[in-house]
Rosetta silent file (secondary structure, phi, psi, omega in degrees, C-alpha in Angstrom):
SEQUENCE: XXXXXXXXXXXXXXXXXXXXXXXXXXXXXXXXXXXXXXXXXXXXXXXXXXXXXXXXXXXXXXXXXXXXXXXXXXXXXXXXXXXXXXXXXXXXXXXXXXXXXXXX
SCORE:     score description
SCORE:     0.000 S_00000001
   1 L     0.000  -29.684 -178.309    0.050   21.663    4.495 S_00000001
   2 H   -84.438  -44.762 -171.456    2.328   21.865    7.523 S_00000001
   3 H   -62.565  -23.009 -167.881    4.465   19.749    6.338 S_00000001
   4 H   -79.619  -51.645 -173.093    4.899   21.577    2.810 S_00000001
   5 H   -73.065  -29.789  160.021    5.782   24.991    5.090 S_00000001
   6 H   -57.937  -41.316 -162.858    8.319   23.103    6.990 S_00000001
   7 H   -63.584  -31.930 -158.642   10.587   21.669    4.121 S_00000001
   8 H   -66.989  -61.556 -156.286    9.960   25.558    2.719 S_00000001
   9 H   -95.789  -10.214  161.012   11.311   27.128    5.967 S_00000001
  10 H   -88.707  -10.710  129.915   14.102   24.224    6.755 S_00000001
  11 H   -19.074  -54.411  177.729   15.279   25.019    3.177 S_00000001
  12 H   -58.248  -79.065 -152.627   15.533   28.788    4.111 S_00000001
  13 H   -60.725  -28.651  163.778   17.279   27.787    7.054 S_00000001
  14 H   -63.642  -33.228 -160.815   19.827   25.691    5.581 S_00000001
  15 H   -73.917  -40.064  178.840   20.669   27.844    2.668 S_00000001
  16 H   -78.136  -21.583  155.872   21.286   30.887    5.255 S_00000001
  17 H   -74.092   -6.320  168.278   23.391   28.713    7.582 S_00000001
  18 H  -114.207   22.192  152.270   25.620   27.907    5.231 S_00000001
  19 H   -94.968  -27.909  167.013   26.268   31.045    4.044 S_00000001
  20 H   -65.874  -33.556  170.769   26.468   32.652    7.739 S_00000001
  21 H   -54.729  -85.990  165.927   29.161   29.467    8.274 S_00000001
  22 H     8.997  -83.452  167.354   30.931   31.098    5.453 S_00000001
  23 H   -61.163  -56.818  172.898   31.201   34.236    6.917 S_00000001
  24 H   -64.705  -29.073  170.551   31.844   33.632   10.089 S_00000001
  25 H   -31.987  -70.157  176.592   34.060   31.097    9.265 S_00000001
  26 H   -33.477  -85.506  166.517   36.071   34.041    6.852 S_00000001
  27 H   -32.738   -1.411  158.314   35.603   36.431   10.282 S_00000001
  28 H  -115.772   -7.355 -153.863   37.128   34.299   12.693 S_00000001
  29 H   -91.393  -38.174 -139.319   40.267   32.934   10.736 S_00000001
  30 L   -76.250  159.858 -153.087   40.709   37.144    9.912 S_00000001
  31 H   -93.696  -30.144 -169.957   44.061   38.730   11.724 S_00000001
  32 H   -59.692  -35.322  174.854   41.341   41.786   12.022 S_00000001
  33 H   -93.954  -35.970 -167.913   39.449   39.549   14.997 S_00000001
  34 H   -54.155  -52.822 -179.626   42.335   37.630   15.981 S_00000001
  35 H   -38.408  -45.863 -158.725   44.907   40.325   16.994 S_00000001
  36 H  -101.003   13.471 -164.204   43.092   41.881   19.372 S_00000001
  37 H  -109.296   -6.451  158.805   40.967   39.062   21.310 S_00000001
  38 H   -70.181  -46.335  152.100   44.657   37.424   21.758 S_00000001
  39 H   -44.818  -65.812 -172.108   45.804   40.676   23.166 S_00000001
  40 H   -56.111  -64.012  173.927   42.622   40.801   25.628 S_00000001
  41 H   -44.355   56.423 -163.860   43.275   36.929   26.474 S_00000001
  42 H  -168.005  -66.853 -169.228   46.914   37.859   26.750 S_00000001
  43 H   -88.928    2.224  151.622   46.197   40.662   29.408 S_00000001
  44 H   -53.711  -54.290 -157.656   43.376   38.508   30.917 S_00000001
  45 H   -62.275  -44.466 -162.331   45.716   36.107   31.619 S_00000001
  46 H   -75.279  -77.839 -178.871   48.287   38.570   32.897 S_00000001
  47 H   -52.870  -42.146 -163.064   45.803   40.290   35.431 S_00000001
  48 H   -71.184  -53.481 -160.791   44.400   37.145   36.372 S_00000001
  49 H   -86.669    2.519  150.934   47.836   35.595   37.714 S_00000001
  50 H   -87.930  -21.984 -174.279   48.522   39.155   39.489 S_00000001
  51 H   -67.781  -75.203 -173.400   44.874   38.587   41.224 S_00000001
  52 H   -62.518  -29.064  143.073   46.213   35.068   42.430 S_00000001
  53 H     1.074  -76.214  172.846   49.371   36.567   43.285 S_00000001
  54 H   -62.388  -52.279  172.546   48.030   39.000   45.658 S_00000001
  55 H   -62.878  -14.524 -168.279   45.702   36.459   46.916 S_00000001
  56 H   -91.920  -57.791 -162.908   48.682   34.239   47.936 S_00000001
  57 H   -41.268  -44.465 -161.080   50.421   37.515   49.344 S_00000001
  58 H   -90.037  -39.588  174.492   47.195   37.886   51.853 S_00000001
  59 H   -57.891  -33.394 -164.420   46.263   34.382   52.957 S_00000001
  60 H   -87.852   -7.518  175.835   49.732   33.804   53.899 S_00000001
  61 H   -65.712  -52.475 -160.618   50.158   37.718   55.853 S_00000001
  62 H   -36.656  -41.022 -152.843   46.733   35.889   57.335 S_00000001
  63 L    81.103   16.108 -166.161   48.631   32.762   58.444 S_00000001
  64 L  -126.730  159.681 -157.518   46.476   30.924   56.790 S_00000001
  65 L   -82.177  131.516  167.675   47.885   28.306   53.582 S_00000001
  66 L   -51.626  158.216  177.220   47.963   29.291   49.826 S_00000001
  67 L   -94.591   39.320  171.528   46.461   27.154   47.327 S_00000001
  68 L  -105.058   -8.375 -116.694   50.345   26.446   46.313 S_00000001
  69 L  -161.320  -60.333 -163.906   50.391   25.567   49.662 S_00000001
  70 L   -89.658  -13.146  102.156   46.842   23.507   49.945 S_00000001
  71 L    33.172  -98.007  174.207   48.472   21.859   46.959 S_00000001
  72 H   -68.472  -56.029  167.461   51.358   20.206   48.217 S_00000001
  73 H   -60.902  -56.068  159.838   49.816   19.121   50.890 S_00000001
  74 H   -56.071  -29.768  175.846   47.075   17.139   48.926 S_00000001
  75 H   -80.248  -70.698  168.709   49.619   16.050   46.683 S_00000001
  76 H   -36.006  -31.772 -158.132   51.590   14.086   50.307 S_00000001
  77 H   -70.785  -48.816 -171.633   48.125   13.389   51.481 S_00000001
  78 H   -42.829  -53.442  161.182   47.714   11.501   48.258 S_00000001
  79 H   -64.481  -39.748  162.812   50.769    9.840   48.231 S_00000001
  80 H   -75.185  -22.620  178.028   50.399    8.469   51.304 S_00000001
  81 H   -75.764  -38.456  175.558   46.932    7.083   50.620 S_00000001
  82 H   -43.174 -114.363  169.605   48.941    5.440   47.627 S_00000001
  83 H    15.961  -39.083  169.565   51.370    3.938   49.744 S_00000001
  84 H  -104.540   -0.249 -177.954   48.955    2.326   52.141 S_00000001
  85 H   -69.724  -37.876 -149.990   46.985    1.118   49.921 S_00000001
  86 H   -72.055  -46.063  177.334   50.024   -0.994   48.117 S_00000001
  87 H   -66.046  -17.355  173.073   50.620   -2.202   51.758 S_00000001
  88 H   -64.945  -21.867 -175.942   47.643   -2.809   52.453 S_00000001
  89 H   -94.089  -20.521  150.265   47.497   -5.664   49.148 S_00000001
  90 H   -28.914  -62.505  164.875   50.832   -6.559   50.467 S_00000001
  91 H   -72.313  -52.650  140.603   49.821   -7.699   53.418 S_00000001
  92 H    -6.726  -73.451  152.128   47.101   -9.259   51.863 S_00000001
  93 H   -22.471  -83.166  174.617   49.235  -10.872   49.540 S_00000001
  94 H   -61.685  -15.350  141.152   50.972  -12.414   52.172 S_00000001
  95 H   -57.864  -61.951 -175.354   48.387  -13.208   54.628 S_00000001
  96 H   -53.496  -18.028 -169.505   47.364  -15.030   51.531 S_00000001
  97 L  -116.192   -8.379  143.757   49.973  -17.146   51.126 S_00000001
  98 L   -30.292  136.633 -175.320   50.236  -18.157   54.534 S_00000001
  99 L  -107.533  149.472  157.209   48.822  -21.714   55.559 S_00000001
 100 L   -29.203  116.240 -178.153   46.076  -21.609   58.728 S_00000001
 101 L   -90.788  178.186  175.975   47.443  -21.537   62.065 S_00000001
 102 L    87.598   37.575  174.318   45.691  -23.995   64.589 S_00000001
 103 L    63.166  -10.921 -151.870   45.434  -27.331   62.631 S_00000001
 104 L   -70.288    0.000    0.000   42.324  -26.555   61.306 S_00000001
C-alpha cells in the first residue's frame, strides 16, 4: 500500500517538475528578468570596487599595506620559494653526481 502511494505521488511530482522547468526555464531566458538583475549585478559590481577602493584609500592613510599591496608581496615571496627550491634540486643534482670524498 505504501508503495502504490509513492509511485502515485512521485508521478505528481515529476509531471509538475517538468512543467515548473518549463516555466522557469521560459522566465529566466526572458529580457523581462534579465535586464534588470544585469543592471543590479552591474551596479553591484560598481559599488563593490568603490568599497575596495576606499578601503585601499584608508589602510594605506593607516600606514598599513593594501591587499594590492599584500599581493605583490606574496607574489615575490612566492617566487622566491620557487627559486630555492630549483636550487635546492640543483644542488642535489650535483651533490649527486659527485663521487665520495675520503676513499671510502
Amino acid at each position: 500500500m505504501f508503495e502504490e502511494g509513492w509511485k502515485v505521488w512521485k508521478r505528481g511530482y515529476d509531471a509538475w517538475e517538468a512543467q515548473a522547468n518549463q516555466v522557469f526555464e521560459a522566465w529566466l531566458k526572458s529580457p523581462l528578468m534579465l535586464t534588470p538583475a544585469g543592471a543590479m549585478m552591474s551596479a553591484w559590481l560598481k559599488a563593490r570596487a568603490q568599497r575596495e577602493k576606499a578601503m585601499g584609500v584608508w589602510w594605506s592613510s593607516m600606514g598599513l599595506p593594501t591587499r594590492a599591496d599584500q599581493d605583490r608581496t606574496l607574489h615575490a615571496l612566492n617566487d622566491l620559494q620557487s627559486r630555492l627550491i630549483d636550487l635546492e634540486d640543483q644542488l642535489h643534482d650535483l651533490r649527486a653526481e659527485q663521487p665520495p670524498k675520503g676513499g671510502r
